[in-house]
C-alpha positions in Angstrom: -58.3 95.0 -99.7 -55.4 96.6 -97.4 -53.8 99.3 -98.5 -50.6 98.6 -100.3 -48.4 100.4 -97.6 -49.9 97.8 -94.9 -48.6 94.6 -96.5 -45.4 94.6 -95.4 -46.1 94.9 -92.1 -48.6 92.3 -92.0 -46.1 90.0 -94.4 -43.3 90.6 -91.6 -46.2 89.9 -88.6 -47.6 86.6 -90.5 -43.5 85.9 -90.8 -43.0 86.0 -87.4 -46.0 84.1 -86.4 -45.0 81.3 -88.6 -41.3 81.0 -87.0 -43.0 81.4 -83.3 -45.2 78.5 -84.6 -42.1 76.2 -86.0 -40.1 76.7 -83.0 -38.0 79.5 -84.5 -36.7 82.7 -82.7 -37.8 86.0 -84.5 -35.5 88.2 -86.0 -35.9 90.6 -82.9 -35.0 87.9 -80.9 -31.9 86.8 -82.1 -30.7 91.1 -82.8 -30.9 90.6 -78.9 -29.4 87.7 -78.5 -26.3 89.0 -80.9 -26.1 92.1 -78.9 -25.6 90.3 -75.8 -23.4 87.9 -77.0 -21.6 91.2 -78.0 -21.4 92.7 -74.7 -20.0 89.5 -73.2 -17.5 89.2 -75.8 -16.0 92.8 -74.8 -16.1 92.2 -71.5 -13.8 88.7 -71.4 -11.7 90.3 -73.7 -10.8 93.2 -71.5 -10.5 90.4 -68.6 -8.1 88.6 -70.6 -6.0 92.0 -71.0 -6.1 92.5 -67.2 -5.1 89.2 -66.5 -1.9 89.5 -69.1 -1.0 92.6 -67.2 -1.1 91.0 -63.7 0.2 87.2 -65.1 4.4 89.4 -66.2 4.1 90.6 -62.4 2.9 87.3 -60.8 5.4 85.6 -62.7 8.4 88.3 -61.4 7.2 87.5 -57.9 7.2 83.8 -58.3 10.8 83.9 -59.3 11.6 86.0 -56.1 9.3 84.1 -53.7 11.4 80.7 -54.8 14.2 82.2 -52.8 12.0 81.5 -49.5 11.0 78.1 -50.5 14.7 77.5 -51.6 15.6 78.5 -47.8 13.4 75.8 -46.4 14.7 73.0 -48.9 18.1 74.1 -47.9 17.0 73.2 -44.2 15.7 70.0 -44.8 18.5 68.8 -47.2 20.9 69.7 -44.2 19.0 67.5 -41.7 18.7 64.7 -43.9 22.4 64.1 -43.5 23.1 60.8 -41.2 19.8 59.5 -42.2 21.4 56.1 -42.4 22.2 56.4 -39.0 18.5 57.4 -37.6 17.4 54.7 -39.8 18.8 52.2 -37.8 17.5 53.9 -35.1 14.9 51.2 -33.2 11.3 51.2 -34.6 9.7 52.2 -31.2 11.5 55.9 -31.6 10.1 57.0 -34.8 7.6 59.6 -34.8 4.1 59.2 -35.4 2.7 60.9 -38.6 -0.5 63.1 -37.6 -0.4 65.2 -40.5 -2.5 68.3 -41.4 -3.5 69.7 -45.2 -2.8 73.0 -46.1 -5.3 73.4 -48.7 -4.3 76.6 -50.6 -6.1 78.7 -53.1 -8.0 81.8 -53.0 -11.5 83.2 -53.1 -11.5 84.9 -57.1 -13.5 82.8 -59.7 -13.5 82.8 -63.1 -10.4 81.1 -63.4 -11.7 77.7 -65.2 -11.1 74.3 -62.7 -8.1 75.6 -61.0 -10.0 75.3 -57.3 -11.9 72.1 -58.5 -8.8 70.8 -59.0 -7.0 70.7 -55.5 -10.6 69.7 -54.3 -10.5 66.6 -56.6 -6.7 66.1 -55.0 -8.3 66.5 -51.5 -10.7 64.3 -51.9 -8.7 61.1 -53.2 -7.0 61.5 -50.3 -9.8 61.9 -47.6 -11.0 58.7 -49.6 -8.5 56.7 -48.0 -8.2 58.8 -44.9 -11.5 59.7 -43.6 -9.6 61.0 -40.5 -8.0 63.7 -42.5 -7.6 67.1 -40.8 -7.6 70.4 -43.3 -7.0 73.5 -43.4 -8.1 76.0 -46.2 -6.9 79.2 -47.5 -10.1 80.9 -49.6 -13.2 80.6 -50.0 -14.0 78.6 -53.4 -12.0 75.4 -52.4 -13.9 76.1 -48.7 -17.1 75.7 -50.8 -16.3 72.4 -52.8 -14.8 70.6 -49.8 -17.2 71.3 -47.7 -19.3 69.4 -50.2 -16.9 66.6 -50.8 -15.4 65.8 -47.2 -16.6 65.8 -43.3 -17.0 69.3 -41.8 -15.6 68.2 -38.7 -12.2 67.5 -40.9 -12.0 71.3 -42.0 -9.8 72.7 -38.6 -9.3 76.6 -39.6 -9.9 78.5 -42.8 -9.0 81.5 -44.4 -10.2 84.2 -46.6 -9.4 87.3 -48.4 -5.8 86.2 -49.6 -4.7 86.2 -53.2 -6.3 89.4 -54.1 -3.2 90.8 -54.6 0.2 89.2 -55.0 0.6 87.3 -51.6 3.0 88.9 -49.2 5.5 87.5 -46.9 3.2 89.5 -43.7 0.1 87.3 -45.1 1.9 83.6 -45.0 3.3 84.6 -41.5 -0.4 85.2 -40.2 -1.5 82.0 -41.9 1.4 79.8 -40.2 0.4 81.5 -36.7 -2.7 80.6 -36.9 -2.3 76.9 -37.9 -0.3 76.5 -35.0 -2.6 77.6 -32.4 -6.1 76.4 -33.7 -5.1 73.8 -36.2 -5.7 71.0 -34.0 -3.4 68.4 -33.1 -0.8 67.8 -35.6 2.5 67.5 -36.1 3.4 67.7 -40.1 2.4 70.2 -42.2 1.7 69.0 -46.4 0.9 72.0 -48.3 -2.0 71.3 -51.4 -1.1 73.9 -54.1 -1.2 74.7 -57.2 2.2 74.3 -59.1 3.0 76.3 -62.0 4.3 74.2 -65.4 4.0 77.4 -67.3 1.5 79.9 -68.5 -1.0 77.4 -70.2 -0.7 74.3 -67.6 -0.8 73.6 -64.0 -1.1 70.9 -61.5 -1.6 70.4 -58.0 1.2 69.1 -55.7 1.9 68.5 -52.3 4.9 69.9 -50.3 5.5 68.5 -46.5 7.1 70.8 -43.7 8.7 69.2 -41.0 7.6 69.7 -37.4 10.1 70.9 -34.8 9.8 67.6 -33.3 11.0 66.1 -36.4 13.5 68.4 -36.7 14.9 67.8 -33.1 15.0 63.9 -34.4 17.3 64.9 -37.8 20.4 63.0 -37.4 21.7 66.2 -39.4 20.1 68.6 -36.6 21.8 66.4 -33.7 25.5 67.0 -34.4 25.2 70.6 -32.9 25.3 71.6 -30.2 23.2 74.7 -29.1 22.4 76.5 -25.4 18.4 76.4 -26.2 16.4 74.8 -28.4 15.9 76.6 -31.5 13.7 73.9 -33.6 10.3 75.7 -32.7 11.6 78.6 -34.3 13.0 77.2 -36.9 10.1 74.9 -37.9 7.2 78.0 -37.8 9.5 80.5 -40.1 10.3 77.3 -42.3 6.3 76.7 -42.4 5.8 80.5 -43.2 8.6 80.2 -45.6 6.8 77.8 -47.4 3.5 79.1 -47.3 5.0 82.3 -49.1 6.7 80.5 -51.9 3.3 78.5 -52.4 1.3 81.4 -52.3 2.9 83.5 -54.8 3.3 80.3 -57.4 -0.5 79.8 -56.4 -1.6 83.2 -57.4 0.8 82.6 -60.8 -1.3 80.0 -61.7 -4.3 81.0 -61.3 -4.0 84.4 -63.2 -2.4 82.4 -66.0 -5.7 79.9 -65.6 -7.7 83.2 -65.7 -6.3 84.5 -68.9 -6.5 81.2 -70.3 -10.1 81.2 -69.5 -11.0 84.4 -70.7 -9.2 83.8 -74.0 -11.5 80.6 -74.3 -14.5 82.6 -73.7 -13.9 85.3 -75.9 -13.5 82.6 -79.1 -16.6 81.1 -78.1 -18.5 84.1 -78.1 -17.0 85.4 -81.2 -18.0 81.8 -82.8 -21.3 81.9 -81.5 -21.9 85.9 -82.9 -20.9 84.5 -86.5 -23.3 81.6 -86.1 -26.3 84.3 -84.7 -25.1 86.7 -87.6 -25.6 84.3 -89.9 -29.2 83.1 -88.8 -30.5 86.9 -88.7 -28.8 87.8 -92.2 -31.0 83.8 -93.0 -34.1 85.4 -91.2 -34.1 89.0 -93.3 -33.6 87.7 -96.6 -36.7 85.1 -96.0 -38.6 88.4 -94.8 -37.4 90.3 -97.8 -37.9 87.6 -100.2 -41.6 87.0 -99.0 -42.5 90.7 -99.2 -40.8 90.8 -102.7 -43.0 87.7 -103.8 -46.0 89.8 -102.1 -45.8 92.7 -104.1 -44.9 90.9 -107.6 -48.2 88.8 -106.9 -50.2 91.9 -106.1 -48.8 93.8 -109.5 -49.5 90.6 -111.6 -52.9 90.6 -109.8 -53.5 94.0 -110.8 
């Protein structure tokens, strides 16, 4: 017979061995697995603390980049007046539509479907315009589309914005660069994400007038100027809008961040309550069969 201070052990191994056999994971195994859980758990929750911190000054700079998108709305309202009368202007003068899509988000992850959701938006509308010409502001909508539509669509992209709140210097190099390699176009729709508030989103599109269109505004004819000003006017419009996008952008997808973060931090605190209890499950059985071990080996002796 082996000696008393042996059984144990062997009880525990033969334990083991009978959970490996059933499927089971050991109780080393799931002390492991409840540890990492644990380590995952700390680190989402201190996520979702940096991403409350940053979501109080992404929402200040929302509310102060609106001023820039307010400017360009303030344009376009102004040359909408005497539509009426460019309305029943003949059909032959009216521009032709060769728009371009401003696809913007950023390259961070971990942010739940806020990228896949512009994508999804994108792609609806390449479905019915395989033709489509886009351009891309970061890299995880970059990856999707390129997926999802022709890479001969994608004209220019960008990367490295929406680190940091977007500036005003950022959006300007963005509009420059649409203008010279973005292809023939002459309409810009911005694809963004538009902030509801800090636990929804959705993505919406936002069209910036070319200077041709502009030149054509019944509202933009009735003055008279020495030089023609509606270049100008339509690339710090587009750059306008770009900043005001951006910022509300970058709102939304810290809130989506935090949101996601918060999500992950229950479900790991749900899943170490559910491990906890299958290891307290695991030692009792092991306790229990060792007990039964030594009161058989007493009432044996």
């Amino acid at each position: 017979m082996f000696a008393r201070s042996v059984r144990p052990a062997l009880t525990a191994a033969r334990t083991a061995n009978q959970q490996q056999k059933a499927g089971m994971a050991t109780l080393k195994e799931i002390d492991q697995r409840l540890k990492s859980v644990r380590n995952i758990e700390k680190i989402t929750k201190s996520m979702k603390v940096v991403a409350s911190t940053k979501l109080t000054r992404a929402e200040k700079a929302m509310r102060e980049a609106k001023k820039y998108g307010g400017a360009s709305n303030e344009v376009y309202e102004q040359t909408k007046e005497g539509d009426d009368a460019a309305a029943a202007a003949p059909a032959g003068e009216a521009v032709e539509k060769k728009p371009i899509y401003l696809v913007m988000s950023s390259d961070g992850g971990l942010c739940g479907g806020i990228h896949s959701s512009l994508s999804r938006y994108v792609r609806k509308i390449a479905a019915q315009d395989p033709s489509i010409q886009v351009a891309i502001v970061g890299d995880k909508p970059k990856a999707q589309l390129t997926r999802m539509i022709n890479n001969d669509n994608i004209r220019i992209s960008f990367s490295g914005v929406g680190k940091d709140v977007p500036t005003f210097g950022e959006a300007v190099a963005i509009a420059d660069e649409l203008m010279k390699h973005g292809g023939d176009f002459n309409e810009v729709r911005i694809v963004s994400n538009h902030y509801i508030s800090a636990l929804s989103y959705e993505a919406q599109t936002v069209t910036v007038k070319s200077a041709e269109e502009l030149r054509q505004a019944a509202g933009f004819q009735r003055y008279e100027m020495e030089e023609d000003v509606s270049k100008d006017l339509a690339e710090f419009s587009l750059a306008n809008a770009i900043y005001a996008l951006l910022v509300e952008g970058h709102a939304a997808e810290i809130s989506a961040r935090r949101t996601a973060m918060e999500n992950a931090s229950n479900n790991a605190n749900d899943m170490m309550g559910s491990l906890q209890l299958q290891f307290n499950r695991g030692r009792q059985a092991v306790i229990t069969t060792e007990l039964i071990d030594i009161i058989t080996g007493a009432s044996a002796l």
